[in-house]
N, C-alpha and C positions, 0 to 999 in steps of 0.2 A: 545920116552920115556916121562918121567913127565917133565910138563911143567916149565921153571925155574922164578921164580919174572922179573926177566929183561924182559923175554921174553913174560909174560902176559903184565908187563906195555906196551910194544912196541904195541903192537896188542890191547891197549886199547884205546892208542893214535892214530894208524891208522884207529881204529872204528870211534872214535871222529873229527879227520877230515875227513872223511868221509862225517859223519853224518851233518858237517859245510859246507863244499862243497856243499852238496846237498841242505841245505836250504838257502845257495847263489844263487843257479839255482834256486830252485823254487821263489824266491824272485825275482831275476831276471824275472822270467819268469812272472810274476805278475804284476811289477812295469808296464811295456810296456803296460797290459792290460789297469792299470786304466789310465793313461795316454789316449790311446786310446779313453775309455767310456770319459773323459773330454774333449777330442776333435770332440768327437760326440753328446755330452750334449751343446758346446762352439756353434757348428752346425745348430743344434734342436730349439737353444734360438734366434740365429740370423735368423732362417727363421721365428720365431713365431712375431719377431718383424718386421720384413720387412709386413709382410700379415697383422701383425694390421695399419701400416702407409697407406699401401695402403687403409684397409678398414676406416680408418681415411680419408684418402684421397676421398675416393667414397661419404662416409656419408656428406663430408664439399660442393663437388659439388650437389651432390641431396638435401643437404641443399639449396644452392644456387640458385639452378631451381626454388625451393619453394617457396624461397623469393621474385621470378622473378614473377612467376604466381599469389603470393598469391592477392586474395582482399584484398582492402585495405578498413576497417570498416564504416558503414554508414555515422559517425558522421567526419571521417577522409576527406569520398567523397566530404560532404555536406561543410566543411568547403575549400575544394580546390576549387568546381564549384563557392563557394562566393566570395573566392578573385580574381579568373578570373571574374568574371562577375564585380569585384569591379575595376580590373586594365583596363577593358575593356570601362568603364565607364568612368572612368578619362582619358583615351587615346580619347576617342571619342570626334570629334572636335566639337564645340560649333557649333551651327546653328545660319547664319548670319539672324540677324534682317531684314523683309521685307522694303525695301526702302518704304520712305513716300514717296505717286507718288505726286508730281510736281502740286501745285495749279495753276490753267490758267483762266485766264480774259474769261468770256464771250464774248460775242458779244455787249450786253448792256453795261455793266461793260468796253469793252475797251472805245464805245462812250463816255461813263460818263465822261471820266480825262478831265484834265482844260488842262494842257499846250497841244501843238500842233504845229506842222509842216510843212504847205501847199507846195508839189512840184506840179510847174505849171506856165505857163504863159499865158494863154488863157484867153479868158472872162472868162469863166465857174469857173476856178479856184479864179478870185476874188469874184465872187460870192458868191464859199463858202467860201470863207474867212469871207466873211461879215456876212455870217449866223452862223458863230462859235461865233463869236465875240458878236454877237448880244445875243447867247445864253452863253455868261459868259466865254467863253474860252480865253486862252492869246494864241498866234497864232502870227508864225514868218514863214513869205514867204523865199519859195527856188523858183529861175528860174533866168531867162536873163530880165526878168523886170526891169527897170530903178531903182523902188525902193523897189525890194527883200533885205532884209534882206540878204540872203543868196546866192551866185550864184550857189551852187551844193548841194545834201546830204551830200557829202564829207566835207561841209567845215562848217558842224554844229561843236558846240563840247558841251563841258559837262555843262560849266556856266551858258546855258539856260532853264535844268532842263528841258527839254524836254521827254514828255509820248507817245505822240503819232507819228506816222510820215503819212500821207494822201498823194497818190497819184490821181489825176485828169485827167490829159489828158491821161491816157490811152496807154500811153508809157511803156511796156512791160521792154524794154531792162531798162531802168530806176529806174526801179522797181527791179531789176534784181542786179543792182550792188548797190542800197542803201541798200541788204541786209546789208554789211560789217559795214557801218554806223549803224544799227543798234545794230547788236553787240558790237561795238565800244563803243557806246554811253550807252549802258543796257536798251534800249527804251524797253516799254511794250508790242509793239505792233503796224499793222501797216495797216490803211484801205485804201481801194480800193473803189473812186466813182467810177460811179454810183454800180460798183456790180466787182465781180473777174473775169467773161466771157470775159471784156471788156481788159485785162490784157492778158491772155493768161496763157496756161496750166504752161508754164515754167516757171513764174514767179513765181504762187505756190509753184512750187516742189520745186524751190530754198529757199522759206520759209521754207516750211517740211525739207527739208533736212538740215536745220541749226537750225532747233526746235525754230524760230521763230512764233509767236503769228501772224497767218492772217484772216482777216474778211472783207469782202465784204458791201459795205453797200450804200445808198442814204442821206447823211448826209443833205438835205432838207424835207426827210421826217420822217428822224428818229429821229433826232435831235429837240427835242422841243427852239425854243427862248425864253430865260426869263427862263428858269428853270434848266438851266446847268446839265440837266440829264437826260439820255437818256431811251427812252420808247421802249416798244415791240411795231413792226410792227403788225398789223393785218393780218392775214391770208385771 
């Protein structure tokens, strides 16, 4: 039959929640979506940032390579080879100055000195005493002579400002150990009459080998008397 007021509002109301219901499901069923799409946009963002750090990351190392390999500009080069070649320069050790070599008495030039020495006791040895003396030298006897001056080379010393030292009789070994007097004393120099043959080889070398001043000589014919200076031998 006909419908009564109660009975439409009832069934107006069950329209209407109905009609609520359902747009609680669809709303429901909605929310979960967009939910979803932000968790796959939240997704999207953090892979798009990962892939640009890495490509940050790539561009800063092949940066790097570049920096490694780059040339470095002419004026940058030219100004490094300067100050190596400048530090290289001042490190470099000075160069020692050539020695002055050592001025040495002639053969003449030893003759020439005043003071002197005579070792000897034989005729021959007063002989050339006489002949030094004779040509301006001052001259102090070494031997066993009654009246040497001196009984050994050993027993010279310095107060007599002695230059030369003369051996005469041809006593090798003698010659041999007044090297040390020599040194001793700073004598200039040290002749051998009549010549070095008569001395022997080893008397020499013990000169050489102590950078002692030796010269061979005939002090009767090299020696001029009267003029205390001594001349070139003639050839």
């Amino acid at each position: 039959g006909p419908s009564t007021p109660a009975t439409s509002s009832a069934r107006v109301d069950q329209t209407s929640a109905h009609v609520d219901q359902k747009d609680d499901d669809d709303m429901a069923d909605f929310l979960p979506k967009l939910g979803a799409k932000d968790e796959e946009t939240d997704d999207l963002m953090s892979r798009i940032s990962a892939a640009d750090a890495e490509e940050d990351e790539a561009e800063g190392r092949d940066r790097g390579h570049e920096d490694n390999g780059r040339r470095a500009p002419a004026w940058e080069e030219e100004a490094s080879a300067a100050a190596a070649g400048a530090e290289a320069e001042v490190q470099e050790p000075e160069e020692e100055e050539p020695s002055v070599p050592r001025l040495r008495l002639s053969r003449e030039g030893l003759l020439s000195l005043r003071v002197w020495a005579v070792v000897g006791s034989s005729d021959a040895a007063e002989e050339v005493v006489d002949h030094l003396m004779d040509s301006g030298k001052t001259v102090f006897t070494v031997g066993s002579c009654r009246d040497a001056h001196f009984a050994s080379p050993g027993a010279l010393h310095e107060d007599r400002n002695i230059e030369v030292l003369a051996f005469v009789d041809a006593d090798g070994a003698v010659a041999q150990e007044a090297v040390a007097t020599v040194l001793r004393l700073g004598l200039k120099g040290v002749v051998l009459h009549p010549g070095t043959e008569a001395f022997g080889a080893q008397a020499l070398q013990r000169c050489w080998d102590n950078d002692v001043l030796v010269h061979g000589a005939d002090v009767f014919s090299d020696i001029v008397p009267g003029t205390a200076l001594a001349v070139a031998p003639l050839d």
